[in-house]
DOSEZA-357707 format. One record per residue: residue in three letters; x, y, z of N, C-alpha, C in turn. Coordinates in steps of 0.05 Angstrom, whole numbers, plus 5000, padded with zeros to 4 digits. Each point is the difference from the previous one (the first is absolute). Layout:
<kelums>
ALAXYZXYZXYZ...
</kelums>
This chain:
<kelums>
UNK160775496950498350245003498650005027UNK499349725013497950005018502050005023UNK503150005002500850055016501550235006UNK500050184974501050335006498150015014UNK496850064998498250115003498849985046UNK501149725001500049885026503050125010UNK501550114984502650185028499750274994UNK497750114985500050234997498050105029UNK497949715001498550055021501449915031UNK502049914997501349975021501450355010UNK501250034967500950375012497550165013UNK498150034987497650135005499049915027UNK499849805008499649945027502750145022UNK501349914995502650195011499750265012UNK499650104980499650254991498150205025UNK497849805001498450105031500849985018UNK502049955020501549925022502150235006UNK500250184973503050134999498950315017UNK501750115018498650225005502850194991UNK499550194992502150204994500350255025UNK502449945008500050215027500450314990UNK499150175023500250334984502650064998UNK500950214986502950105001500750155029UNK502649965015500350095026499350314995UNK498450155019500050204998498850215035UNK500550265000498850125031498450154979UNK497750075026497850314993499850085014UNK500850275012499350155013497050145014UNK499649985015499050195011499450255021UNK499950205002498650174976502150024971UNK499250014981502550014983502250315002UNK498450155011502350285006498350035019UNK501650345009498050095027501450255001UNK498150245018501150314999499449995034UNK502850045013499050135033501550224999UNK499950055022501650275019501449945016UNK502150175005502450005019498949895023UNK501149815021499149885008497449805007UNK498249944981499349814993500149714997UNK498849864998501149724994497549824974UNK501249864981499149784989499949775004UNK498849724993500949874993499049764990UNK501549884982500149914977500849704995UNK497749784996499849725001500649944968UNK501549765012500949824960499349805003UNK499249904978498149804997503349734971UNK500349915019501649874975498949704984UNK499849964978499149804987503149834988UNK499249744987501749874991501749905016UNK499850075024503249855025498749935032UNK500949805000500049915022500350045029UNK501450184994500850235022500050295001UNK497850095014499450174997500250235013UNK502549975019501450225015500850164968UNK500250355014501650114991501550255008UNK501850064986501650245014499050344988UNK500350155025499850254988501750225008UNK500250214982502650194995499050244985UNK500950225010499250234984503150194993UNK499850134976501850034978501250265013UNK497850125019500750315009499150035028UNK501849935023499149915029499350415004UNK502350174994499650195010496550094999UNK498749934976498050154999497249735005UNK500549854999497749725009502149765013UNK498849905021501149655009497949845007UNK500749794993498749735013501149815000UNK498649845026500949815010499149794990UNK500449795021500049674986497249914996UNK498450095007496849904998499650334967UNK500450174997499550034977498650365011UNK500449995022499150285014502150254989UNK498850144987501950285000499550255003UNK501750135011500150255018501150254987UNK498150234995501850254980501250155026UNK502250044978502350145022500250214992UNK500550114971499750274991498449944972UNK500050264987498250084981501749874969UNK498249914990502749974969498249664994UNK500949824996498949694990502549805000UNK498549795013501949724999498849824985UNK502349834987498249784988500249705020UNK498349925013499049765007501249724993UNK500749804997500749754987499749805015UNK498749805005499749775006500749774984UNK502149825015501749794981498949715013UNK498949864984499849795004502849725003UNK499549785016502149785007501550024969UNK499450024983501749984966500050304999UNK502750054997500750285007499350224969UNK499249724977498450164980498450064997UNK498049895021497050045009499950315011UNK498850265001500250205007496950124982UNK499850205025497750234988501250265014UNK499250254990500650145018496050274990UNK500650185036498250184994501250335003UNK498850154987501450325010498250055022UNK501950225013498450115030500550334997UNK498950004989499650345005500350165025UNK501150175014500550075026499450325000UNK497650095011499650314998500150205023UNK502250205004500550155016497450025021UNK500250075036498150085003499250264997UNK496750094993499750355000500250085032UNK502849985004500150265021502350135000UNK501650124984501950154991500350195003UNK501850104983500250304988498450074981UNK498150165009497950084978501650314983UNK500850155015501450154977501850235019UNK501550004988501650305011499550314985UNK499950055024499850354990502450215006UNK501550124985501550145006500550334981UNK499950145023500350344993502550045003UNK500050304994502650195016501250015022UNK497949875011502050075042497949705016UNK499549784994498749785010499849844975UNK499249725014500049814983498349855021UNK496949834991498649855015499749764987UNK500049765021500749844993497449825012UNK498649844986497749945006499949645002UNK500449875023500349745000498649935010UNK499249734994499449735015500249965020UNK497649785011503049825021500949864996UNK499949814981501449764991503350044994UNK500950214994503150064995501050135028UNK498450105016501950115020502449855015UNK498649745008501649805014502549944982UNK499449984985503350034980501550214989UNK498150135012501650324990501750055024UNK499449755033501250145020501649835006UNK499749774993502549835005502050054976UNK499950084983501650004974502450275010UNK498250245009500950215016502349915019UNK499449835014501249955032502549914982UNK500549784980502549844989501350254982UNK498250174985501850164999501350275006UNK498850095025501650185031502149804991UNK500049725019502349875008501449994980UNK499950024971501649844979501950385002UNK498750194996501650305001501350075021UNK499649845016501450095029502649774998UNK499249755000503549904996501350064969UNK498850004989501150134971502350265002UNK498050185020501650245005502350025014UNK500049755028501849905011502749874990UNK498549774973502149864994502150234984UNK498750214982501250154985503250125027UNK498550075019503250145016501849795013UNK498149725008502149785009501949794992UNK498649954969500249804989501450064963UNK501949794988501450064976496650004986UNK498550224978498449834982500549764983UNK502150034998500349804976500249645014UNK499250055017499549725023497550055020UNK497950135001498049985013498150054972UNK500950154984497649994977499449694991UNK502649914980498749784985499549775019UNK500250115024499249715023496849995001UNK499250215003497450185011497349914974UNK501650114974498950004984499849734973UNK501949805016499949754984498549795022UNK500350015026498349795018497950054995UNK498650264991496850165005498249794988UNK500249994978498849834983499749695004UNK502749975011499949635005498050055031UNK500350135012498550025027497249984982UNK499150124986497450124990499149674989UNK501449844991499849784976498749795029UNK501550005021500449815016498250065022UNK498550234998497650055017498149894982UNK498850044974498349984984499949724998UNK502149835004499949614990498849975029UNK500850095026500249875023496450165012UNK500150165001497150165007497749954986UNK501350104973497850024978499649764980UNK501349795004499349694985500850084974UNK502050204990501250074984500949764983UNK501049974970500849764994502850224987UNK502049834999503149944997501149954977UNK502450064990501449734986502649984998UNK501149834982502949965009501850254987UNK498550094991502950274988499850235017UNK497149995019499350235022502249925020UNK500049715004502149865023502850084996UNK500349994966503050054998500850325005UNK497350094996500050375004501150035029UNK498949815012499650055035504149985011UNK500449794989502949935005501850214984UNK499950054972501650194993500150435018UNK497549955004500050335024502249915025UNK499449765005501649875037502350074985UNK501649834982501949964990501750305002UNK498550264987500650204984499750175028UNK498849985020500150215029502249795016UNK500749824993502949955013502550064986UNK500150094984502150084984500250264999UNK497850175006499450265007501150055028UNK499149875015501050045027503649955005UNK501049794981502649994993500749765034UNK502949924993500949905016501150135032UNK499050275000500350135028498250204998UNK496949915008497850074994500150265015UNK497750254994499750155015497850015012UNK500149955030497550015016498550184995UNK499850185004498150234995498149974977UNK502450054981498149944970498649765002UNK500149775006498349714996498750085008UNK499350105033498449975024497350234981UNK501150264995498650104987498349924972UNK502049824987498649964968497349765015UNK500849855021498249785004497250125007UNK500150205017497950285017498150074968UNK502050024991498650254973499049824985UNK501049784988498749804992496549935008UNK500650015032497449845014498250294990UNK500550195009497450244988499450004969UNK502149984986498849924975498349844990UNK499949715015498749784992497850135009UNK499450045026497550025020498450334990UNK501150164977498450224995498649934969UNK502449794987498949964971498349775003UNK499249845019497549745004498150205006UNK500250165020497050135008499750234977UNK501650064988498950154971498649864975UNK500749755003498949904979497849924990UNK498850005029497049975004498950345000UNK500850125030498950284997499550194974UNK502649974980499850084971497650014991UNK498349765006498249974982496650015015UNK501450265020498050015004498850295010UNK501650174984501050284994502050034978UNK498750324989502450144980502249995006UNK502649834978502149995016501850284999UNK499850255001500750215005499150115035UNK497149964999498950175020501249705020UNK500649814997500049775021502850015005UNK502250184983502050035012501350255018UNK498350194989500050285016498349965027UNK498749794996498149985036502849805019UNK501149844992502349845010502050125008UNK500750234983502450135006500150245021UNK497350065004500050275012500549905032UNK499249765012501449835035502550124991UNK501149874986502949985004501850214991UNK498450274990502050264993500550115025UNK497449965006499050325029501849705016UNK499949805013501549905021502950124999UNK501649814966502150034997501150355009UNK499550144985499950404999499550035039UNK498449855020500350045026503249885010UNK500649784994502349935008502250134996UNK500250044967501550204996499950295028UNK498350075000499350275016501049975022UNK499549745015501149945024502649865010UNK501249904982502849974999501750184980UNK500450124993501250214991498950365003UNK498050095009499250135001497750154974UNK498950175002499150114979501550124982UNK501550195009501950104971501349754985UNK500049675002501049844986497450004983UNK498049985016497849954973498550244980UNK501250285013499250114980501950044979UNK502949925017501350034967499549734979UNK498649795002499749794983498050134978UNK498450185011498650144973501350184993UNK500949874972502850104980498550004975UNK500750054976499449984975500649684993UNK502049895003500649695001498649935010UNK498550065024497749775011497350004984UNK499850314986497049994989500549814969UNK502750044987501149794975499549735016UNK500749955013500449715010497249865004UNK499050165025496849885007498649804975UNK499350214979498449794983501549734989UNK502750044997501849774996500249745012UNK498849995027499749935018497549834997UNK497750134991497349945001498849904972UNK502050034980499149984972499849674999UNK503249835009500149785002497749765005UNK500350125026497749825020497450004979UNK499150234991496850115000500249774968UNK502449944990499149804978500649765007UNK500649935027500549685012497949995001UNK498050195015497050005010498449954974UNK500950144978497649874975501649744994UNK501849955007501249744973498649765032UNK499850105028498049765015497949895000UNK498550224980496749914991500549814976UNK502249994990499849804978501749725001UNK501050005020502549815005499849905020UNK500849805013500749885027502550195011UNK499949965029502050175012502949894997UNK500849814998502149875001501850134962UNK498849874982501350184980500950354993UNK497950025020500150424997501350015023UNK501249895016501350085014503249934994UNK500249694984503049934987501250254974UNK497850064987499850174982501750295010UNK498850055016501150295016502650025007UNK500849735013501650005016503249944979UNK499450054979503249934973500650335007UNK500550075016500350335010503349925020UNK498849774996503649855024501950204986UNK500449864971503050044985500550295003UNK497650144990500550324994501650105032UNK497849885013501550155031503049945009UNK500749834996502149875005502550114980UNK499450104969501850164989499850215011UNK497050135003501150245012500850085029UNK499849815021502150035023502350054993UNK501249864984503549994987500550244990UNK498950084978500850244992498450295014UNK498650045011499250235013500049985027UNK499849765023500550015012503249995010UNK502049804987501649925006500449875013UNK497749735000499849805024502449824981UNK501649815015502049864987497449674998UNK500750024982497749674983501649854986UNK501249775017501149804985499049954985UNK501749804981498449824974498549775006UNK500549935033497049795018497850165000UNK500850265014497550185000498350044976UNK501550154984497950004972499749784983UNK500549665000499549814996497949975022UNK499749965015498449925024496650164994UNK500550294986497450234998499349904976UNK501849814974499249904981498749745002UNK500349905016499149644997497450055021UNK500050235016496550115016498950124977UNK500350064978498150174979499149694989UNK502549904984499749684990497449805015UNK499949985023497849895019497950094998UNK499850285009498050185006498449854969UNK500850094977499249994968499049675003UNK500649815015500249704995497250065008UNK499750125032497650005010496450104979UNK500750064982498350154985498949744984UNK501949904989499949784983497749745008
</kelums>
């Protein structure tokens, strides 16, 4: 008995020596946070339980918040990112939301009558209302070009499957964008699918063009993605478009004369116009909710349709490379979303 009692006090002595370490864990601070478009946070972790106390940080939605390696983050557009900081044990993690709020200097409202329409802006959207303008003058002017020089069914799905991988590969490289491997496989299946388009006796014109039209695409849907949200996306597309009617409608005037442009006002042009504008004006809402890179892969599954209908209404001749080639750029484009 007297020697249970002498190893019980041997455990019990023990017993004070023992320290129990905490469970690995980060805390954030601030635990969330609300800025404004261009703004900045930032946000210290405190990690317990490990030895090492570096850690990594990453945000879930670069288009609309980023930060860097010290834990600093920057709103880029309006909408919320979530935050995550990973500790050396890659199961160690916290994360915070960041709220990101448009700035007030927009489009406060449109007014429109019988014979005017006023349009009451900001300044915060103009600058993107004028570079967005300038890419797309240029994107209607070789567009209009490629249509008399070039086969469509080889400058479209070139134009309209690079757009997006351009868009993906500005956003990783500019914007600290994050990646992954089925975006990568997206990236290779478009290459793949615009060389099979172009076929084994490529047509200059059409490449040279789809590559042109491509570059305005990328460069009008990044500066929309922000501007969107910082104006009605109706009135922020009717302020964009009006550079590039009145330019385009001068050129016309001056290389063909006027009687070319007054016969373009036809009954088909007044059917057509909104057809034209209906598209876009819901790329512009689906930008306030999305990153640019998916709303722009999204749009662009328009390859296949065009490409049947060169064949049958145009009577462009489209190998079975060709319309394989406009299928494996939809295939990509779709990877890119993923």
């Amino acid at each position: 008995m007297a020697g249970a009692l002498a190893f019980a006090g041997v455990l019990a002595g023990c017993g004070d020596d023992v320290t129990v370490a905490p469970n690995p864990s980060i805390t954030l601070t601030p635990p969330s946070a609300t800025i404004q478009v261009g703004q900045t946070v930032t946000f210290s972790a405190t990690v317990q339980g490990l030895s090492n106390k570096t850690v990594t940080w990453a945000s879930d939605n670069q288009a609309k918040a980023t930060v860097d390696a010290n834990g600093k983050v920057t709103a880029v557009a309006a909408g919320s990112a979530t935050i995550t900081a990973t500790a050396s044990d890659p199961s160690v993690k916290a994360s915070a939301v960041v709220t990101v709020n448009a700035v007030n200097k927009g489009v406060s409202k449109v007014e429109i009558s019988p014979n005017t329409a006023i349009l009451k802006q900001g300044e915060g959207a103009w600058k993107y209302i004028a570079g967005s303008a300038a890419f797309e003058l240029a994107y209607v002017l070789l567009l209009g070009a490629a249509y008399v020089a070039a086969p469509l069914s080889v400058f479209y799905p070139i134009a309209r499957g690079l757009a997006p991988v351009l868009i993906l590969v500005i956003a990783v490289l500019a914007l600290n964008a994050e990646t992954s491997a089925t975006q990568a496989v997206g990236v290779c299946a478009v290459g793949a699918g615009i060389l099979l388009v172009r076929g084994r006796k490529p047509d200059r014109a059409g490449t040279l063009f789809g590559l042109a039209i491509a570059a305005t695409i990328a460069g009008y849907t990044l500066i929309d993605n922000t501007g969107v949200t910082l104006a009605d996306p109706l009135a922020y597309l009717e302020a964009v478009m009006v550079g590039p009617a009145l330019v385009t409608a001068a050129v016309v005037a001056v290389r063909r004369g006027r009687p070319a442009l007054r016969a373009g006002f036809r009954k088909e042009t007044l059917l057509i116009a909104p057809l034209t504008l209906a598209p876009y004006a819901l790329t512009l809402y689906a930008l306030r909710l999305s990153p640019a890179a998916p709303v722009a892969a999204v749009r662009e599954t328009s390859v296949v349709f065009v490409t049947v209908l060169a064949a049958l209404m145009l009577k462009e001749r489209v190998s079975p490379w060709r319309a394989a080639g406009a299928a494996v750029v939809v295939m990509g484009v779709i990877l890119l979303v993923v």
